[in-house]
C-alpha positions as CSV (number, residue, x, y, z in Angstrom):
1,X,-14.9,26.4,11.9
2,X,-18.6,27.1,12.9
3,X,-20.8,24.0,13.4
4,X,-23.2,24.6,10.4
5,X,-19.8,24.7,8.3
6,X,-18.9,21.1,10.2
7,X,-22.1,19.6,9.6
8,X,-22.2,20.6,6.1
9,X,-19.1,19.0,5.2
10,X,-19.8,15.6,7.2
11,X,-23.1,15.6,5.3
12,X,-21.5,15.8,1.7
13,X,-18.4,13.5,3.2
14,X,-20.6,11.1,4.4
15,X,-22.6,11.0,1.0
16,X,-19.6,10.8,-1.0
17,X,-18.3,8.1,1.3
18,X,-21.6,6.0,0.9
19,X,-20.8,6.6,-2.9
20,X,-17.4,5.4,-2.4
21,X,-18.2,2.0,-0.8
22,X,-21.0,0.9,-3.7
23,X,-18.4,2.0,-6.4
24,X,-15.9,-0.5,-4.5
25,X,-18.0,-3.4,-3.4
26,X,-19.3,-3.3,-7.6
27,X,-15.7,-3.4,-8.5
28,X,-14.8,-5.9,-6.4
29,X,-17.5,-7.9,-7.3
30,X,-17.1,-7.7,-10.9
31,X,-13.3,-8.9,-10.0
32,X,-14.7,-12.0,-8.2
33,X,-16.6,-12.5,-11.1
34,X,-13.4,-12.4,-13.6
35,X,-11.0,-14.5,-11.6
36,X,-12.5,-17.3,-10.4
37,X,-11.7,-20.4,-11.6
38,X,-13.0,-22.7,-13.8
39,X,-14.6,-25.0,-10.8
40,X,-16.5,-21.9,-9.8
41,X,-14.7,-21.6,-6.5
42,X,-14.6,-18.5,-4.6
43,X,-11.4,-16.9,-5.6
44,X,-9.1,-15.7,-2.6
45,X,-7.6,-12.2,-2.4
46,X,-3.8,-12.4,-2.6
47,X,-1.3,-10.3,-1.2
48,X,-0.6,-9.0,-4.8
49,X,-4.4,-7.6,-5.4
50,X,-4.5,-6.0,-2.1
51,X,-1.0,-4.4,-2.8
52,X,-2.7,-3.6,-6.2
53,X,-6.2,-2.2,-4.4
54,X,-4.1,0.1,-2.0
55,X,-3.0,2.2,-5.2
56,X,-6.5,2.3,-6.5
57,X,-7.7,5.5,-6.7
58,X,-11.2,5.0,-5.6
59,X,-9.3,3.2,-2.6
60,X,-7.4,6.2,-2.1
61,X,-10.5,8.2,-2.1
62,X,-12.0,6.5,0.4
63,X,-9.4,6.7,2.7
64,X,-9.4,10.4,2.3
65,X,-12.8,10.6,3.3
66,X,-12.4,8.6,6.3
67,X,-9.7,10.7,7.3
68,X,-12.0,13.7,6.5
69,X,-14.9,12.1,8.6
70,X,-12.3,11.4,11.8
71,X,-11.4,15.1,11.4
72,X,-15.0,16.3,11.5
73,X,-16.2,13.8,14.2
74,X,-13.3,14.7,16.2
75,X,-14.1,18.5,15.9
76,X,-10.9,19.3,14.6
77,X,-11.4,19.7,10.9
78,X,-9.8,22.6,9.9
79,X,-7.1,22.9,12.8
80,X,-3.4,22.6,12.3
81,X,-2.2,19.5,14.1
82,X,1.6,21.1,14.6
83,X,1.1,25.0,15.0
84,X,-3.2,24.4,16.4
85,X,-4.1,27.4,13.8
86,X,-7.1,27.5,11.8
87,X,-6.8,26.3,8.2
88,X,-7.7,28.5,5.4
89,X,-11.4,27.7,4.3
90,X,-10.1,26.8,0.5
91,X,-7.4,25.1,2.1
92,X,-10.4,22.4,3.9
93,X,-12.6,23.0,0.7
94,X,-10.5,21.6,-1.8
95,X,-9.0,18.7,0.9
96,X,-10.6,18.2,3.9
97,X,-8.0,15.5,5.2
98,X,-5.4,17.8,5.5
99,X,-4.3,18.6,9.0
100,X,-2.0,21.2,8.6
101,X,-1.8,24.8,7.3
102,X,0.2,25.8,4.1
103,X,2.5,27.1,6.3
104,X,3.2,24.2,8.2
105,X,3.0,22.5,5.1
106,X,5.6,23.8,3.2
107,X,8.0,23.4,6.4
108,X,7.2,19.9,6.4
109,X,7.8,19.2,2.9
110,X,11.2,20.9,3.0
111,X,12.2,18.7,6.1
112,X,11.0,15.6,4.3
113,X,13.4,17.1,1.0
114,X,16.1,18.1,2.8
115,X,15.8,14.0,4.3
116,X,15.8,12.7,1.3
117,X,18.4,14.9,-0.1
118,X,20.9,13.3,3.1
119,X,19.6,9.9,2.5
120,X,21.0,11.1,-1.6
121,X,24.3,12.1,0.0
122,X,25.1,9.0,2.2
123,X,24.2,6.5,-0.6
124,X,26.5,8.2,-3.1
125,X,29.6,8.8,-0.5
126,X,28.8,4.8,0.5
């Protein structure tokens, strides 16, 4: 990936990101607002609504892009982690958190299947 192509992406990822956070800190404020209690006191965050915020997508998101940033600050946006080959432009286009190749990809999901598919086995011959 050439450097233009690098800065380019941290320049829209870092936007976004910026996005991101005011979208959050308004939700979260707005769920301050909603659950505190009648006394006006500060409402605490319980292991429940962070469980709950971890699924949210605009969490999600922003997690993604702070992946996307490491991988751009680090100079490795765009390089497979496992084989070290370059990733397909559309590949980093359309996510630029992922860290390895379709081809690497695709072994990786059928390792993680063919896991599960044991972890199936053992549980029904148990």
């Amino acid at each position: 990936m050439t450097t233009s192509e690098s800065n380019s992406y941290r320049t829209v990822l870092e936007a976004r990101q910026t996005e991101l956070r005011q979208l959050l800190r308004n939700r979260e404020g707005m769920a301050s607002e909603n659950s505190a209690d009648a006394l006006g006191e500060v409402p605490s965050v319980g292991k429940h609504e962070l469980a709950i915020r971890h699924r949210d997508p605009g969490f999600i998101l922003s997690q993604s892009v702070r992946e996307s940033l490491r991988l751009v600050y680090e100079g490795s946006l765009g390089v497979c982690t496992r084989c070290e080959e370059g990733i397909c432009a559309t590949r980093v286009a359309a996510l630029p958190c992922t860290e390895l190749c379709s081809r690497c990809k695709v072994i990786a999901e059928r390792n993680q299947s063919k896991s599960a598919n044991d972890l199936d086995e053992l549980l029904l011959s148990a």
